[in-house]
Each structure stands twice: as structure tokens, then as C-alpha cells.
N, C-alpha and C positions, 0 to 999 in steps of 0.2 A: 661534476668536477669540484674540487676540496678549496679551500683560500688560497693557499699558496701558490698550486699548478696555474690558477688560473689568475691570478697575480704575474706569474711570471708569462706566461702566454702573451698577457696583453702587453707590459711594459717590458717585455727583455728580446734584447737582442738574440743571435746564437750562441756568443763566447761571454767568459767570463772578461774584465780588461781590467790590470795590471794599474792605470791609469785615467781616471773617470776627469771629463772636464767638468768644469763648476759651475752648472748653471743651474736652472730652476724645473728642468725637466728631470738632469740626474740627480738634484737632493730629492724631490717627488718619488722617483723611481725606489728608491734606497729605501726611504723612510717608510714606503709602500712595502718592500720588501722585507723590511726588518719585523714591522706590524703583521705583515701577511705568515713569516715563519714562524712566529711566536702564538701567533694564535692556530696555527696548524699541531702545533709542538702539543699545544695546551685540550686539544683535542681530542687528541689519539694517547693512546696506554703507550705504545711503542715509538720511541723517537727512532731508533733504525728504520721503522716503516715510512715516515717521514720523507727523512734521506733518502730512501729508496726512491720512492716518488720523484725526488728532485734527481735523483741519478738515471732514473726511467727517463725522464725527458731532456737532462744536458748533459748527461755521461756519455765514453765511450760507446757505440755501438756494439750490438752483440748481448745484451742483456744486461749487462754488466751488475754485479754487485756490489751491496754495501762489504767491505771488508772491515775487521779490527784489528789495523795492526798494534800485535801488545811491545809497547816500551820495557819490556824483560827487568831491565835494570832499577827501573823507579821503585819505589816505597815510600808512603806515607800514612805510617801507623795511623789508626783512630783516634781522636780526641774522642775528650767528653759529649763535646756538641753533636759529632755523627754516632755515637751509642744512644745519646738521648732520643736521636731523631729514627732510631732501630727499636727503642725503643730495650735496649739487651744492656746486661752488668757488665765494672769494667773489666771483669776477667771469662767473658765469653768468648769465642774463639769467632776469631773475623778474618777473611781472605780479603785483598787489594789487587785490583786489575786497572792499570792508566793503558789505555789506546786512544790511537788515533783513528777516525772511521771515514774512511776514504771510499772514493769511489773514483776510479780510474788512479791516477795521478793528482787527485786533487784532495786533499786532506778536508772535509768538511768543520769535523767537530774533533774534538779529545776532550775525554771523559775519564774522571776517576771514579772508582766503582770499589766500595764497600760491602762486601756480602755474607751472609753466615751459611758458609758450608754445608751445617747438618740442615739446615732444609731447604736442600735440594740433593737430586739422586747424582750418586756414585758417579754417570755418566756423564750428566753435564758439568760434575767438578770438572771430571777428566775431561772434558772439550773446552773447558776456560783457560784451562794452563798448558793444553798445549795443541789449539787450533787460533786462527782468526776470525771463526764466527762471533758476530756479535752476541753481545748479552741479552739482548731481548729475544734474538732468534733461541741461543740456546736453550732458554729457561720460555720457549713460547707454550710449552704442556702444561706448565701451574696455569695458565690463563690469567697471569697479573694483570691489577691492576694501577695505576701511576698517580700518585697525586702528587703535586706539585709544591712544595714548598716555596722558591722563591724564583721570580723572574726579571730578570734585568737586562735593561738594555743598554748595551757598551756603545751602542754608536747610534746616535741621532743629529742626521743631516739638518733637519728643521727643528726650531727652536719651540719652546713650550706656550702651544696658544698659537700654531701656527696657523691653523681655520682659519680663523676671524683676521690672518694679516695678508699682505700682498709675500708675494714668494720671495726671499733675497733675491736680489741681483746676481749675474752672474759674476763670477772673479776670473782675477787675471792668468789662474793656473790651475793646477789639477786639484778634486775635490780630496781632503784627505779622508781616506779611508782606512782606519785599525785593522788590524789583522785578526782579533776578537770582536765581535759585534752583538752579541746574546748569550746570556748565563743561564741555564737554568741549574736548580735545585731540586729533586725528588726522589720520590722513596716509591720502592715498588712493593706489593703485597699481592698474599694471594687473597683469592674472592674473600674469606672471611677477614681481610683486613691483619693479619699477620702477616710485618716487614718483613722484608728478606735482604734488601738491597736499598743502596744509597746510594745516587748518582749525582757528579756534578757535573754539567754537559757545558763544556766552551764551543761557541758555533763561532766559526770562521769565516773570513771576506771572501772565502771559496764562492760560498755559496750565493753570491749575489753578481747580478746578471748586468751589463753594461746597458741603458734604453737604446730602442734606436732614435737615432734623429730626426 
């Protein structure tokens, strides 16, 4: 079993809650969980697989999948920064996909995704623009692989150095929890190290599980 499944196993309840009280068991929880998906994330080639995992064990029943639903309407041309980080001129031709990757009703992540067309085949254009399979599934026959650019974490319950302290106290009300809680940054390629895609992945307070008591 992987960090995160079994992260969450041991510290989560069944449901996600809307509302966490504020004590030293749920900042532990959270801060476990936020470390345990980012080092899941930073793992595997495929962040959809990821989510899968976590949709395998707190989704829907019935098998449910990762979906992509695409934001049709959004654009946001390339800068300099994601051509440099593709590694391509600025007058290469680059296709933009933003989804949101849900599993059931729960919106996990949204992702903006930069990608160069001409390599990849015909087919899997045509299932980006006009299916909700995710990106990683679609493009899973290059056999990419992921390297990571940058990793950040949006929400941290415990403060820096919290090992070496006693756990805050509880407080008199609910723990505040963002609605973004991890960013990552990276570029996929295939095996010989030729970019294809640029992904910025926002992960959501979906994904984090209330302890029990």
C-alpha cells in the first residue's frame, strides 16, 4: 500500500467535513495528509492515478472514475515562462485544456494544461477536445514521464518546526481550511526526455478526510 491510501486509512474518517474542529488531532491529520499527497503526487508519472486511488477508496461506489470535466470557455495563452519550460519558440503551436478532475461529485484538482499537438497522434487530439477523459489517461501510449518543477503547499495546519514543539492547543472554533491546499508544476515527456505538456495541478480541500475522534 502507497503513502497516501494508507495515510488516509489510518487517520480519516468515511466522509469528507465541510467543517473540521480545531484541535491537535485535526491539524495532525491534515498536515499528515497534505505531506502524504504531495509525496504520492511526486511519486508516480501520473497524477490522475493518484486520484484514482483516492476515488478507489472515498468515492462513489461502483468503481467510479477520475473524470475531466473541461471549462470549454477558459483560455490562457502561453507566456514566455511555459514555452521556456516546453522547451518550444514563441511561434510554435500550443493547444490549452483547464479541467476540473472530479470523482463523483467532488471536484478534486483543476488543472491548466499546455500541450504541443503535433506530438501526439490524431486521436488523442480528438479525445482532448472533445471527451472528459483525463490527460494522463489519454496520452498513457507515449509512456510519459513527469518531472516536477515546483511543489507547494497552500495549507499548512502546523507551523514550521512543528516536531520539536508541543501541538497548538485546541481553539474555540472550526479549523480554517482553503479550498486550494497543494500546487504542483510539471512537464511531461516522453521516455527520451522530449516535452509535450505542461501542467499546473491545484488540489482541493476535497481531498482531505475529517479524523475520527
Amino acid at each position: 500500500m502507497r503513502v497516501l491510501p494508507l495515510l488516509l486509512v489510518l487517520l480519516a474518517g468515511p466522509a469528507a467535513a465541510a467543517d473540521w474542529p480545531d484541535t491537535p488531532l485535526a491539524r495532525l491529520s491534515a498536515q499528515a495528509q497534505v505531506q502524504g499527497l504531495n509525496a504520492e503526487l511526486l511519486s508516480r508519472d501520473s497524477a490522475t492515478a493518484t486520484l484514482q486511488l483516492w476515488c478507489d477508496a472515498h468515492g462513489p461506489g461502483g468503481g467510479a472514475k477520475i473524470v475531466a470535466r473541461r471549462i470549454t470557455w477558459a483560455d490562457k495563452p502561453a507566456g514566455e515562462t511555459e514555452r521556456r519550460d516546453l522547451r518550444v519558440s514563441a511561434d510554435a503551436p500550443l493547444a490549452y485544456r483547464r479541467v476540473e478532475l472530479a470523482c463523483g461529485d467532488k471536484v478534486l484538482s483543476e488543472a491548466d494544461n499546455w500541450y504541443l499537438p503535433a506530438r501526439l497522434t490524431p486521436a488523442m487530439n480528438t479525445a482532448l477536445t472533445t471527451t472528459q477523459t483525463p490527460f494522463g489517461v489519454v496520452v498513457r501510449p507515449l509512456d510519459f514521464r513527469r518531472r516536477t518543477l515546483t511543489a507547494e503547499a497552500l495549507f499548512q495546519p502546523l507551523p514550521a518546526g512543528w516536531e520539536g514543539r508541543p501541538l497548538p492547543a485546541a481553539g474555540p472554533g472550526a479549523l480554517a481550511v482553503p479550498h486550494e491546499i497543494l500546487r504542483h508544476r510539471a512537464v511531461l515527456t516522453t521516455p527520451d526526455g522530449t516535452p509535450f505538456s505542461l501542467v499546473v495541478e491545484t488540489y482541493t480541500d476535497a481531498l482531505l478526510i475529517e479524523p475520527r475522534s
